[in-house]
ROSE-4610 file (N, C-alpha, C; in Angstrom, 1 decimal, always signed):
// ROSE-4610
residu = [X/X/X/X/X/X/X/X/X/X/X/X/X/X/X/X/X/X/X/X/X/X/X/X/X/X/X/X/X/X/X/X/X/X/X/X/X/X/X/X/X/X/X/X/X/X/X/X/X/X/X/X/X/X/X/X/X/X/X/X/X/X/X/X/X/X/X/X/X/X/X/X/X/X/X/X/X/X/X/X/X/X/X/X/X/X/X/X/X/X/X/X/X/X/X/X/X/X/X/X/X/X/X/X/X/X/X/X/X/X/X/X/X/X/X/X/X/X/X/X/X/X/X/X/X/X/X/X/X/X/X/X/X/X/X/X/X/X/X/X/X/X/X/X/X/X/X/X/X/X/X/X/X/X/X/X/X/X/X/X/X/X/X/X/X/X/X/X/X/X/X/X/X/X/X/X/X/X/X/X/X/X/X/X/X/X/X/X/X/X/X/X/X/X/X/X/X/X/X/X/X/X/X/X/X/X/X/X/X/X/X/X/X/X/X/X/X/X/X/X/X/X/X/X/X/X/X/X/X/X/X/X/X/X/X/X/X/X/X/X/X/X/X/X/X/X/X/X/X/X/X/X/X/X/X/X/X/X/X/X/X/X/X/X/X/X/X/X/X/X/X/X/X/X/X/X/X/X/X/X/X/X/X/X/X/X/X/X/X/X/X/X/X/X/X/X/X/X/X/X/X/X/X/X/X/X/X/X/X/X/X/X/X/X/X/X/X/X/X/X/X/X/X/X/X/X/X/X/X/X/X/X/X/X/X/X/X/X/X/X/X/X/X/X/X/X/X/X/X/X/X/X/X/X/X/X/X/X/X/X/X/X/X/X/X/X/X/X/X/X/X/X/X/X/X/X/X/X/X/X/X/X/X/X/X/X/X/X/X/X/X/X/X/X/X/X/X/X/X/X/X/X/X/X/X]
num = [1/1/1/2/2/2/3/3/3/4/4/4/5/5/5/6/6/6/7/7/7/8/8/8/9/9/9/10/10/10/11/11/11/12/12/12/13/13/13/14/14/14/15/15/15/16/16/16/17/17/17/18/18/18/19/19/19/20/20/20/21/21/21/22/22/22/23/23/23/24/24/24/25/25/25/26/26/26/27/27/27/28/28/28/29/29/29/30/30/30/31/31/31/32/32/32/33/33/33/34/34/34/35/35/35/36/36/36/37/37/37/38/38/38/39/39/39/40/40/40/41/41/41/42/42/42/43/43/43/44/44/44/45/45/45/46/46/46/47/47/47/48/48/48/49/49/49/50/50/50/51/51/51/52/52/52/53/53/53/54/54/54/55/55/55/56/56/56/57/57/57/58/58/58/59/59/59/60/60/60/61/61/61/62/62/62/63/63/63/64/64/64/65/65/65/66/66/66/67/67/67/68/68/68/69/69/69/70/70/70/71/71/71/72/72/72/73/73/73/74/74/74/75/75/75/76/76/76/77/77/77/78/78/78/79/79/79/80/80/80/81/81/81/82/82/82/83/83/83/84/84/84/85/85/85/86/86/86/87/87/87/88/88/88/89/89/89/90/90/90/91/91/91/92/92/92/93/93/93/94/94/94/95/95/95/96/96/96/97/97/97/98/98/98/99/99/99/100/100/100/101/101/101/102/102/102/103/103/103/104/104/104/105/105/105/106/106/106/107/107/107/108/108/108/109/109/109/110/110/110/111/111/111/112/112/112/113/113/113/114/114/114/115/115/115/116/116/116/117/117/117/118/118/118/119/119/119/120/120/120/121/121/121/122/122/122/123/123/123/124/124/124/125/125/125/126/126/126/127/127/127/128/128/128/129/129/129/130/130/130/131/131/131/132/132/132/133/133/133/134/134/134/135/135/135]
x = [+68.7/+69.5/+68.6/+69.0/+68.3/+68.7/+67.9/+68.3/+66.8/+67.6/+66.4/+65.6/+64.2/+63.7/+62.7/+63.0/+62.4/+62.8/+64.1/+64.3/+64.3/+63.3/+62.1/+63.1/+63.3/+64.3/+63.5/+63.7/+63.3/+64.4/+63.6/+64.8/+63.7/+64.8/+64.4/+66.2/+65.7/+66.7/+66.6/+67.4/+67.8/+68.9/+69.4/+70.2/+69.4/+68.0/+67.0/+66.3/+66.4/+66.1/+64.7/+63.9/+62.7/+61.7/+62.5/+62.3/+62.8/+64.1/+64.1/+63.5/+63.0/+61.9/+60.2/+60.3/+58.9/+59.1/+60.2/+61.0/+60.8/+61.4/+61.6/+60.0/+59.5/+57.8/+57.0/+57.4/+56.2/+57.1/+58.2/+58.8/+58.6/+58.6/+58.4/+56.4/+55.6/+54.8/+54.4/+54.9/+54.5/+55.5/+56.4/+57.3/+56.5/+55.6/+54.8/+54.0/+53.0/+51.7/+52.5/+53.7/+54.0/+53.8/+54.4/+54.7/+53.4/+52.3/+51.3/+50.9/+50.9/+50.3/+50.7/+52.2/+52.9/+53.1/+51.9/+51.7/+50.0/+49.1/+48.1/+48.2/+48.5/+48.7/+50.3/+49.8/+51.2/+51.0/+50.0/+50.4/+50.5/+51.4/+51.6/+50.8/+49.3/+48.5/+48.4/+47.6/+47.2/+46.3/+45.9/+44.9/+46.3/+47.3/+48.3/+49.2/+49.4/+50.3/+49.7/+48.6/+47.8/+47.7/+47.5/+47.6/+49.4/+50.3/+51.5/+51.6/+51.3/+51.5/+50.9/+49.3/+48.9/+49.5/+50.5/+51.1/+52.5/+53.0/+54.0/+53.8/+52.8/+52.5/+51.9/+51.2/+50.7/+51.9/+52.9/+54.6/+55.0/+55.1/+55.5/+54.6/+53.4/+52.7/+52.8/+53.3/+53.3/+54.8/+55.4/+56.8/+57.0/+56.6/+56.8/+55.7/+54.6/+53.0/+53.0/+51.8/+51.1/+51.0/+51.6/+52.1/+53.4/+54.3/+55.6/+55.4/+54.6/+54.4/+53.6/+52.6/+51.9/+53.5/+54.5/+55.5/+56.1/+56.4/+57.6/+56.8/+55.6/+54.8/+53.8/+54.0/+53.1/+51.4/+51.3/+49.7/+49.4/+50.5/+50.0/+50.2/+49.9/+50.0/+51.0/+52.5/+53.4/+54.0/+53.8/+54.3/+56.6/+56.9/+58.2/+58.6/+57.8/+58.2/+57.8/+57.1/+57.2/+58.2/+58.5/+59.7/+60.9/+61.2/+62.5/+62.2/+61.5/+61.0/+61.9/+61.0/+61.6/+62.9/+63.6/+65.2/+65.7/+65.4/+66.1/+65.7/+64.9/+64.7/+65.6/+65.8/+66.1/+68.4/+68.4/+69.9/+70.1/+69.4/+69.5/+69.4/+69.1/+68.9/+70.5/+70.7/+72.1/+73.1/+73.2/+74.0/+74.5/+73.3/+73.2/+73.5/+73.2/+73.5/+75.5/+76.3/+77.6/+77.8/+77.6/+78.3/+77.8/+77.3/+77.6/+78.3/+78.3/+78.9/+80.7/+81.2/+82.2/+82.9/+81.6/+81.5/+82.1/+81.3/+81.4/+82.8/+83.5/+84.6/+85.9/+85.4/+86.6/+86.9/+85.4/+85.1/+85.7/+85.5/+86.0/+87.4/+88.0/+89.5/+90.2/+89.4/+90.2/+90.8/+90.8/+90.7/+92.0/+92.5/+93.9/+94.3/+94.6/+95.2/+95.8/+94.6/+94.6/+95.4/+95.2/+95.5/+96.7/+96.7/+97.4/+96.5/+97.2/+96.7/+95.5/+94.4/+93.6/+94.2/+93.9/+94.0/+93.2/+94.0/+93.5/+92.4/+91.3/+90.2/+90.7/+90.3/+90.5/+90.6/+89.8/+89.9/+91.1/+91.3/+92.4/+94.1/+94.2/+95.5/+95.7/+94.7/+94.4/+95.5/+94.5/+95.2/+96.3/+96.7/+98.0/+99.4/+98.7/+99.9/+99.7/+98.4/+98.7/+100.0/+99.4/+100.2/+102.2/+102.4/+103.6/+104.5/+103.4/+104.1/+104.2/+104.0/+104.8/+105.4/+105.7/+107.2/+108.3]
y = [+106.1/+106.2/+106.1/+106.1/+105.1/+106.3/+106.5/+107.2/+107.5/+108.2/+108.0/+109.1/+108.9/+110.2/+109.7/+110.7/+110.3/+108.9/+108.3/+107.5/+106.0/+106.7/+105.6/+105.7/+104.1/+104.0/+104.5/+105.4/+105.6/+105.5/+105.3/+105.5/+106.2/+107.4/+108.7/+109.1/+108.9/+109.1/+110.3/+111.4/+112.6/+112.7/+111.7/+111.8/+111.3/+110.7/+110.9/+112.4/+112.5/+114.2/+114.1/+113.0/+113.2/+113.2/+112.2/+112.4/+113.5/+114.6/+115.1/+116.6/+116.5/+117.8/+117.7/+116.2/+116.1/+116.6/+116.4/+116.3/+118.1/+118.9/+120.5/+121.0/+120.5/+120.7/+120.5/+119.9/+119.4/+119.7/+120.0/+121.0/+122.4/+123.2/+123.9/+124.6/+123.8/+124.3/+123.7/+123.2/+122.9/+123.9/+124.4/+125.7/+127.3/+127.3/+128.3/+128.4/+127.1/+127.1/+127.5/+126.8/+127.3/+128.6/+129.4/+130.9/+131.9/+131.4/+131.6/+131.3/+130.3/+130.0/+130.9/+130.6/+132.1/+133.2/+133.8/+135.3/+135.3/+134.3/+134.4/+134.3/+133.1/+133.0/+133.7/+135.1/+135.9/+134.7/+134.2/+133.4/+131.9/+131.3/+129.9/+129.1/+128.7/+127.7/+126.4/+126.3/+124.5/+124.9/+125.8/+125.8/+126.1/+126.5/+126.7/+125.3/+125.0/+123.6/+122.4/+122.6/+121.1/+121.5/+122.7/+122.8/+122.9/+123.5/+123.1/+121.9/+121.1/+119.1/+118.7/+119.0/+119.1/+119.4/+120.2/+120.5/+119.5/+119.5/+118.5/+117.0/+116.5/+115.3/+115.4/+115.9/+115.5/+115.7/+116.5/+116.9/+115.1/+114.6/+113.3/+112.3/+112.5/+111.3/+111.7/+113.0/+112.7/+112.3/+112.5/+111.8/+110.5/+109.7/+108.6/+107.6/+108.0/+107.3/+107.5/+106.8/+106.9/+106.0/+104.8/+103.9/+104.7/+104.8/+105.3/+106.3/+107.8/+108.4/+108.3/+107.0/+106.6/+106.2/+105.5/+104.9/+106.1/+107.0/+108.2/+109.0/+109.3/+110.4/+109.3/+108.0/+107.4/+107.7/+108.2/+108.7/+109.9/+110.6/+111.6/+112.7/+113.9/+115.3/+116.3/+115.5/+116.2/+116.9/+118.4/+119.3/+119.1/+118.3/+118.4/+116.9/+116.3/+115.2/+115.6/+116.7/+117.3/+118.1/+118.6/+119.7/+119.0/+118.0/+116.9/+116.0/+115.7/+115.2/+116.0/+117.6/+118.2/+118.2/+118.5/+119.0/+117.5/+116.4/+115.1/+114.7/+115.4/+115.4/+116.4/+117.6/+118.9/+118.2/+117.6/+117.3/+116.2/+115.1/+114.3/+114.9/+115.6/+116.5/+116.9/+118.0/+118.9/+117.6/+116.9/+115.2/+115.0/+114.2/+113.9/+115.1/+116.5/+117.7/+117.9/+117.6/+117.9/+116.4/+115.4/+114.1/+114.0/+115.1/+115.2/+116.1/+117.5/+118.5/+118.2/+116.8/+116.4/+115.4/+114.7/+113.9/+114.8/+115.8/+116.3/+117.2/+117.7/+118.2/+117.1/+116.0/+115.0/+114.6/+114.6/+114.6/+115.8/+117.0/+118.3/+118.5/+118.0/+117.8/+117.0/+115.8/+114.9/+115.0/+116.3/+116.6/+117.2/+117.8/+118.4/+117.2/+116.5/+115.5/+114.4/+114.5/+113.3/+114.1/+115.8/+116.3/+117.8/+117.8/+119.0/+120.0/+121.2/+122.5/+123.0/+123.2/+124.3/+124.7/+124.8/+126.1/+127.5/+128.5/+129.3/+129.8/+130.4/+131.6/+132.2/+133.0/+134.1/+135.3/+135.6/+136.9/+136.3/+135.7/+135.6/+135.7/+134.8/+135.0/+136.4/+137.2/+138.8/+139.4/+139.0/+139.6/+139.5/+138.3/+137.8/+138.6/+138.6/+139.1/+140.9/+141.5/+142.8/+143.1/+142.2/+142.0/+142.1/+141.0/+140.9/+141.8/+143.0/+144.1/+145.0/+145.5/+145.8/+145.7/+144.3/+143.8/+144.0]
z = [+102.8/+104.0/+105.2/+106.6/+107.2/+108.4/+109.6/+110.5/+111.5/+112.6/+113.7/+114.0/+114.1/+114.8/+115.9/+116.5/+118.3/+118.6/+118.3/+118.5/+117.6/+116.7/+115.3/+114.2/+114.0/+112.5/+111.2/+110.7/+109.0/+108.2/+106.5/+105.6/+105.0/+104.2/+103.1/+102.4/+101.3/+100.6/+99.9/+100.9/+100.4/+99.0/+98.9/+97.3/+95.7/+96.5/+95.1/+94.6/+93.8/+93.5/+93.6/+92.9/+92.8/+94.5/+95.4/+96.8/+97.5/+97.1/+97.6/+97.4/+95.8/+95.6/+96.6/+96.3/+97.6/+98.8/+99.2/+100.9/+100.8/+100.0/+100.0/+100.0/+99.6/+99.0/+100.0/+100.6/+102.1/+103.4/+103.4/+104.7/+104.2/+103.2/+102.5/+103.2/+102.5/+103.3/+104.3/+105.1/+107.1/+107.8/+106.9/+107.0/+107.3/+106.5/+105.9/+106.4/+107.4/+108.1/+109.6/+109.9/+111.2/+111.3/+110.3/+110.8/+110.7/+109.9/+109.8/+111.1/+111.5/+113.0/+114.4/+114.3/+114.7/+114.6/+113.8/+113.2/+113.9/+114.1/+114.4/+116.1/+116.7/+118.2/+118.9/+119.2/+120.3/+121.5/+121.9/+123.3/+123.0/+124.2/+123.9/+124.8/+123.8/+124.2/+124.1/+124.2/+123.6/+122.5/+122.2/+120.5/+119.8/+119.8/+119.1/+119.4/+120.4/+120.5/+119.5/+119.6/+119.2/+117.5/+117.2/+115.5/+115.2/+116.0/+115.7/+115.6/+116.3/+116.7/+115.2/+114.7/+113.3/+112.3/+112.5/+111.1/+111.2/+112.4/+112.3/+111.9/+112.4/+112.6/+110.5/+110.5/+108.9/+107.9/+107.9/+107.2/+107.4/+108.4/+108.9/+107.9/+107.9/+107.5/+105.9/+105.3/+103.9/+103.4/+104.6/+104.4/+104.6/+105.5/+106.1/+105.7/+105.8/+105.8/+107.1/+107.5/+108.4/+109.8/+109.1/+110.6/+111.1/+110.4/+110.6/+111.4/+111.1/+111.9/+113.1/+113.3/+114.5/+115.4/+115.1/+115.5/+116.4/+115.3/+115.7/+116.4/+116.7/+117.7/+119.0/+118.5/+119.5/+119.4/+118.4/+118.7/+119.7/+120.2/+121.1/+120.5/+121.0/+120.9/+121.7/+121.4/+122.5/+121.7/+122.3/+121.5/+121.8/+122.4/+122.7/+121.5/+121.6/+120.7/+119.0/+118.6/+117.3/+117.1/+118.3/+117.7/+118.1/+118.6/+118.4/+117.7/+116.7/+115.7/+114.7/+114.2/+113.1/+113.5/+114.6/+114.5/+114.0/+114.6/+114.1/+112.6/+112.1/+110.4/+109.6/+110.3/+109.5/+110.0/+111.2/+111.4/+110.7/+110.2/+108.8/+107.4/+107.3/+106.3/+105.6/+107.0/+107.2/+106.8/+107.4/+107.3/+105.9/+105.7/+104.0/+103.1/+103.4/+102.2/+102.6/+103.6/+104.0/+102.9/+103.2/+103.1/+101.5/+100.5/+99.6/+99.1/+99.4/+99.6/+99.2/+100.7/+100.5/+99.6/+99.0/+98.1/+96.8/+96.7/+95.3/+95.6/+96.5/+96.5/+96.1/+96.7/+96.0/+94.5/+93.8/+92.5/+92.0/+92.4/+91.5/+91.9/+93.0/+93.5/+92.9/+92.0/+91.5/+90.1/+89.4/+88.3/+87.7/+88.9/+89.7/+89.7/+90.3/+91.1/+89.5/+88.5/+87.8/+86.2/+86.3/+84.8/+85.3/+86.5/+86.3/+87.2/+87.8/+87.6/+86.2/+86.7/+85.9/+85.1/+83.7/+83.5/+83.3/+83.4/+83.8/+82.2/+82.7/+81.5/+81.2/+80.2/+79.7/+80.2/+81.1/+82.1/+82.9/+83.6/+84.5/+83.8/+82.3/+81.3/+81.2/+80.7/+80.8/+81.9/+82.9/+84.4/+84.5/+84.5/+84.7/+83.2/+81.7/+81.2/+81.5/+82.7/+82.2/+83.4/+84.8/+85.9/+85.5/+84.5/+84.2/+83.2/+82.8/+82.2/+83.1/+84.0/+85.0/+86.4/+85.4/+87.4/+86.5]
């Protein structure tokens, strides 16, 4: 699937499992070095901006390669274009996890539609004949 970041066309297909266990795996830890980073620097510098920009920028290049990521950061160190980077990766993400989400609701909705009402388990028959001994 195909979508923008900083503007920059990529495709990453979040409905391949094997890409998207890489994808959880390497946001996963550039997840883990941020807060580490943010557990070490209380103030907001440039030794902290420039290794935040490092962890972002390398998450990018094991996702994309490495021209792609030259494309989508330009070769600089802006800490505003890494972190509107991750949100425009993490809001394709969210995208693609709803637009299957609704996918699979129509598949388990169709089932109704095609055979009837459910029926009901064992626990619930239960419920229901203990319910109907006393109305």
């Amino acid at each position: 699937m195909n979508f923008k970041i900083n503007g920059v066309e990529v495709e990453f297909d979040f409905f391949d499992m094997d890409e998207k266990e890489d994808f959880d795996a390497i946001f996963l830890t550039a997840n883990e070095k941020i807060q580490k980073l943010s557990n070490e620097h209380k103030d907001f510098d440039t030794k902290f901006g420039k290794a935040y920009c490092e962890v972002i920028v390398n998450m990018f290049e094991d996702l994309f390669g490495e021209e792609k990521t030259y494309e989508i950061f330009q070769g600089k160190t802006n800490i505003m274009k890494c972190t509107t980077a991750v949100k425009d990766l993490a809001k394709a993400k969210l995208e693609h996890d709803k637009l299957f989400q609704e996918t699979l609701k129509e598949i388990t909705g169709l089932d109704i539609d095609v055979f009837g009402e459910k029926p009901l388990n064992r626990e619930q028959r239960r419920a229901r004949k203990k319910y109907n001994q006393w109305t």
